[in-house]
MIBA-331863 format. One record per residue (C-alpha): x, y, z. Coordinates in steps of 0.25 Angstrom, whole numbers, plus 5000, padded with zeros to 4 digits. Each point is the difference from the previous one (the first is absolute). Layout:
# MIBA-331863
XYZ/...
# end
This chain:
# MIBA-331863
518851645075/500350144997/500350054986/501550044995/499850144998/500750054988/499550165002/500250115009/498850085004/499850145005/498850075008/499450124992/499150095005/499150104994/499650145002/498649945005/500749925011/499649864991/501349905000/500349934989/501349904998/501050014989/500749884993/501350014995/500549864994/501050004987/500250154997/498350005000/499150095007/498649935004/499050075010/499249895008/498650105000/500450134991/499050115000/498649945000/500749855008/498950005012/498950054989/500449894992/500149895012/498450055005/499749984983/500749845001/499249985013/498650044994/500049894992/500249895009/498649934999/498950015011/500049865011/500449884998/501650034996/501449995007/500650144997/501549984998/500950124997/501249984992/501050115006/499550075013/500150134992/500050155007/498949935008/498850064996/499449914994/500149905011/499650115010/498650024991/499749845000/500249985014/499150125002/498949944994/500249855000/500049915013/501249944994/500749924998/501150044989/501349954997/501250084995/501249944993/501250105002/501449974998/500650125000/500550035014/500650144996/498950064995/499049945011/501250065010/499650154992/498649984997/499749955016/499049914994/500149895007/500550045012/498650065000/499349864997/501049905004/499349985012/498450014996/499449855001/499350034986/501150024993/500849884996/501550064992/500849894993/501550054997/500449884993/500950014987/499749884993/498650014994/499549855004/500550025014/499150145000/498949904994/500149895010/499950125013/498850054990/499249864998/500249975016/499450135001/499050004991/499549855006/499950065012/499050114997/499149904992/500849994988/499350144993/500750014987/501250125001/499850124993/501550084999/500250144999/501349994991/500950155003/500650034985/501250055008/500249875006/499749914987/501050094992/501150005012/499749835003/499249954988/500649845003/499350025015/499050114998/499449974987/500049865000/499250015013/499050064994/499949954990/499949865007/498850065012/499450054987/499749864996/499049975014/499450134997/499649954986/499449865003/499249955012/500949875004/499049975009/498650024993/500549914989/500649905009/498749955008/499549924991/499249875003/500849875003/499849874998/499150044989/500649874991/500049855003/501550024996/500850085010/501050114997/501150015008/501050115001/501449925006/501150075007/501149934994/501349985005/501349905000/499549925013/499949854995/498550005001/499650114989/500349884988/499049905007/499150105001/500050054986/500149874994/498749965009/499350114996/500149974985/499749865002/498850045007/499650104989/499950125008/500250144995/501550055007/500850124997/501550055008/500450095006/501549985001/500450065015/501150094999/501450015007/499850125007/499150045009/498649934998/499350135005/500650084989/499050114990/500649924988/499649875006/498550045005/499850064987/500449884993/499149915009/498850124998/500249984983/499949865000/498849995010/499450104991/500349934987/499849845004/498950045010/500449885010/499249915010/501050035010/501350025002/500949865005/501450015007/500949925007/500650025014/499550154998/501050024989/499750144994/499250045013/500850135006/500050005014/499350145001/499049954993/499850074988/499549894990/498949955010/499650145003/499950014982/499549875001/498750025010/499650154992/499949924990/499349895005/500949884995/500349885007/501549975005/500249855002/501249985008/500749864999/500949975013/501049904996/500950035011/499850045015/499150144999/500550045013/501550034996/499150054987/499050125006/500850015011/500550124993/498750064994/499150125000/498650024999/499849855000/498549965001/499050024988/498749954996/500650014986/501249885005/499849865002/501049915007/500549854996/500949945006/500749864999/500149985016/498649985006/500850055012/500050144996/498550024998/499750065014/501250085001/499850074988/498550035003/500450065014/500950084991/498850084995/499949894987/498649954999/500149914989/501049905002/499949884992/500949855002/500749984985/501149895000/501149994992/499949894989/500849984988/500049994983/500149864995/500250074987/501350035006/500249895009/499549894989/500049855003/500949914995/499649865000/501149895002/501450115006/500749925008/500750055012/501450035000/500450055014/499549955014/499650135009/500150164997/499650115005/499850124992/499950145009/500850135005/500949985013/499750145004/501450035005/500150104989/498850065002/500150025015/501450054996/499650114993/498950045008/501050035013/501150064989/498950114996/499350025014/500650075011/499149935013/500550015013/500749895007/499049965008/499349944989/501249944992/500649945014/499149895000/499449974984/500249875001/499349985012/498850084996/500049954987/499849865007/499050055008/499150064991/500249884992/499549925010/499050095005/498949974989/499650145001/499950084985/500650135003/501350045006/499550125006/498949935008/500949885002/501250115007/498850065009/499349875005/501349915002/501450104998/499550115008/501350055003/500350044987/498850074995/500250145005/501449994992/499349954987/498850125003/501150085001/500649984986/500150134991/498849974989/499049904996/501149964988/500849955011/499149935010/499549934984/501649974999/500149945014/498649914999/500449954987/501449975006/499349915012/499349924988/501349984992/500849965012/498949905005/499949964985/501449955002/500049945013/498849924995/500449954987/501649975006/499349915009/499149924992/501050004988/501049945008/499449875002/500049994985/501549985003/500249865001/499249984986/501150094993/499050104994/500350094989/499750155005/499650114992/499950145003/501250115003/501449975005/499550055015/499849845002/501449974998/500250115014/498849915007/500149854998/501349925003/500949964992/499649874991/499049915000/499350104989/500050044986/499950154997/499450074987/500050134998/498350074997/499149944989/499350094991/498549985006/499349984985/501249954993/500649895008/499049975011/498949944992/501049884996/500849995014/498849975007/499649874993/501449974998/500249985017/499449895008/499750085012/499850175000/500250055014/499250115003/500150115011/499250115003/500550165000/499750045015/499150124994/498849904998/499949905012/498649964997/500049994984/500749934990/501050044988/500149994987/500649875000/499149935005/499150024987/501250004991/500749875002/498949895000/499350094988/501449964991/500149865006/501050025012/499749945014/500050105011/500349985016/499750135006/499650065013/498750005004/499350135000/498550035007/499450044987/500549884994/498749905002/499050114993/500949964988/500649874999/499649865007/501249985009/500749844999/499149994986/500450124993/501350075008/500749955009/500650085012/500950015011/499650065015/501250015007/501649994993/500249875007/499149944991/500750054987/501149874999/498749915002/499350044989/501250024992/500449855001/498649965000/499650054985/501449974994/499549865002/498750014995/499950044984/498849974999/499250095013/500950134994/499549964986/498449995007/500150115008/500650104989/498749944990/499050045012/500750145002/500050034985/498649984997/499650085013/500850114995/499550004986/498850005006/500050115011/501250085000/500550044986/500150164996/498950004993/498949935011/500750115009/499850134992/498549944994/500050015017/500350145000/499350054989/498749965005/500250065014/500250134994/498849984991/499249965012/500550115008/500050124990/499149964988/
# end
């Protein structure tokens, strides 16, 4: 974004034939060069040090100097220059606009200019900059100018990458750098690592853009001060999708540990520079490990979700106080505001129920594949949509409205026990009238630890972006004391003892069986919950899974 120019300027030229620009803003005469500018400009150039730097002018100048450095050097150089007038006079960067070593940024606000220049920078190894600050443009700009320089000044001063490869894994206890954020999972995580006694320092991410000059240099100071292990996130939180922190992140030769908690596909669909030997891959659906790895990842690891019994705390003796419920999202909503925000073409919408049904059905794990193997009429038109955002939208569309064709299904024959159904008020749009109770959503730490135990049978279905693994509610219910009936997942033997320790449904015809079946019996709920809950202290607590992950990354890069 162009710069609102305040000033007029006004070519001179000099009995020699040399131009120079003349500047008149608030009654004030200034000259952009005056009688020794392009001396001047070849004296600031000379003392750009020799190799190993990223030359950045601040204000194009007459042009001389820029003229002298590309002269000598191979390049690149990067010119920040707002002001359109005096480039319009000067011809400057008419002259360079086009020349592949010359990268202008035009930018007004100064982290915007810093963001261009770290993209930049990371592309030609990330060589510290070394600006070349005009005093014309420092006095005409200082809030753009100045402060740019003195900002590049900093990465010509210290060696963030020297200082950062230091050895890992040099402790029995690990140091982790976590990207912290308001997803649900940074408070188990935190709590698990101070149980576990691990070092840990946060980075809070930020509102704005991840990629952002004040957000790597926050990252790049506290690296530098805690001197992590490795850096942990969840779902990618604080990874931009150019790839800007895991380019920072390989230079300086410290591990990321990614944490999918969600489907990664609807994830790093929308990512950039995505492979590294510096980032290793967990993820919570064993499903994903070979789709990941023919994305370029070479280490994928399987991580399940579990839970915190700290939060989710026993308590002996609660006795029930309501027959069946179901805690989960309708997705009427959600699907709702996916087509309110996304243009896509009729041919797409015309049938979203039916596709939705389909892929459903399909058992395949990606919408994409699922449209060019079984729906191919409709793949050119989803091919065809504008951007990778949009074909992301239209994918997590499918999920959501399989999600709610699956769950209405199996909820349903929850009907004739008149269950009491949590979640939004897109229920009240689905299910008939009567025949069930309706409360509006329960705060996850707040209110479900003491709902579960207090309700005979927990019904549990899955979100349609997971077909082979199992949710969090599988961990959380029989950890507090609640039953559980849930649908069986592939992945579910690896973790539990089906009929001893969970007890599942196939096929939603099967549901009002079961449902009658343990009203009656007190005392198989009450077994079967035991069982579960001693497997889960066992296996499948936050801390067993980040001890987990911290020895991979130990065993990978110590």
């Amino acid at each position: 974004m162009a710069v609102a120019i305040d000033y007029t300027a006004k070519p001179v030229h000099s009995a020699d034939g040399s131009l120079d620009v003349r500047i008149l803003r608030d009654g004030r005469v200034q000259h952009l060069g005056g009688r020794r500018g392009a001396e001047n400009e070849l004296r600031r150039v000379a003392q750009i040090p020799a190799g190993g730097v990223l030359p950045v002018f601040l204000g194009a100048g007459l042009g001389v100097g820029l003229d002298d450095v590309l002269a000598k050097v191979a390049g690149p150089v990067a010119v920040v220059d707002a002001e359109t007038p005096i480039g319009e006079l000067t011809g400057v960067p008419e002259k360079w606009r086009d020349e592949p070593r010359v990268f202008w940024v035009t930018e007004e606000d100064p982290e915007a200019a810093l963001t261009q220049l770290t993209r930049w920078q990371l592309r030609h190894g990330g060589l510290p900059f070394a600006p070349v600050l005009d005093p014309f443009y420092a006095r005409l700009r200082p809030e753009l100018y100045r402060v740019l320089a003195d900002r590049l000044e900093i990465s010509l001063k210290v060696d963030f990458w020297s200082q950062a490869r230091y050895p890992k894994f040099r402790s029995h206890i690990p140091r982790v750098l976590l990207l912290t954020s308001s997803y649900f999972l940074m408070g188990e995580l935190e709590a698990a690592f101070a149980r576990l006694g691990y070092e840990t320092s946060l980075v809070q991410l930020p509102s704005q853009e991840v990629g952002s000059q004040e957000f790597v240099e926050s990252i790049l100071s506290e690296i530098l001060a805690f001197r992590p292990d490795f850096v942990l996130t969840i779902n990618h939180l604080g990874v931009d999708r150019e790839g800007i922190l895991t380019g920072l992140l390989a230079r300086m030769e410290l591990p990321l540990a990614s944490w999918f908690v969600d489907n990664p596909h609807l994830i790093l669909y929308v990512y950039e520079n995505l492979a590294s030997d510096w980032v290793t891959l967990f993820t919570w659906d064993a499903d994903n490990i070979e789709s990941l790895k023919a994305q370029g990842f070479s280490r994928v690891h399987y991580l399940p979700l579990a839970t915190d019994p700290h939060r989710f705390a026993h308590a002996p003796g609660a006795s029930p106080v309501r027959d069946v419920a179901f805690v989960g999202n309708s997705m009427v909503h959600k699907v709702r505001a996916k087509l309110r925000h996304y243009d896509f073409p009729a041919l797409l919408l015309d049938d979203l129920e039916g596709i939705g049904r389909d892929f459903m059905a399909s058992g395949s794990l990606s919408v994409a594949r699922f449209l060019e193997e079984e729906r191919p009429q409709y793949l050119e038109a989803f091919r065809a949509l504008p951007d990778v955002d949009t074909r992301l939208a239209f994918e997590t569309l499918i999920t959501w409205q399989a999600t709610l064709l699956y769950r209405l299904r199996r909820v349903g024959e929850l009907l004739p026990f008149n269950p009491l159904i949590v979640g939004d008020p897109g229920w009240h749009e689905i299910l008939p009238e009567g025949g069930w109770t309706y409360h509006r959503e329960l705060n996850y730490y707040a209110d479900l630890p003491a709902f579960y135990p207090a309700t005979r049978i927990n019904f549990n279905c899955t979100s349609q972006q997971m077909k082979g693994a199992v949710n969090q509610r599988v961990f959380d219910v029989p950890v507090c004391g609640g039953f559980l009936l849930t649908d069986h997942r592939r992945q579910m033997e690896s973790l539990f003892e089906p009929g001893r320790e969970i007890v599942c449904y196939q096929e939603p015809g099967e549901i009002p069986g079961l449902v009658r079946h343990y009203l009656r019996h007190d005392g198989e709920r009450a077994t079967i919950t035991a069982a579960a809950r001693l497997r889960i202290l066992a296996e499948h607590t936050y801390d067993l899974r980040l001890k987990s992950l911290v020895g991979t990354m130990r065993a990978i890069y110590g």
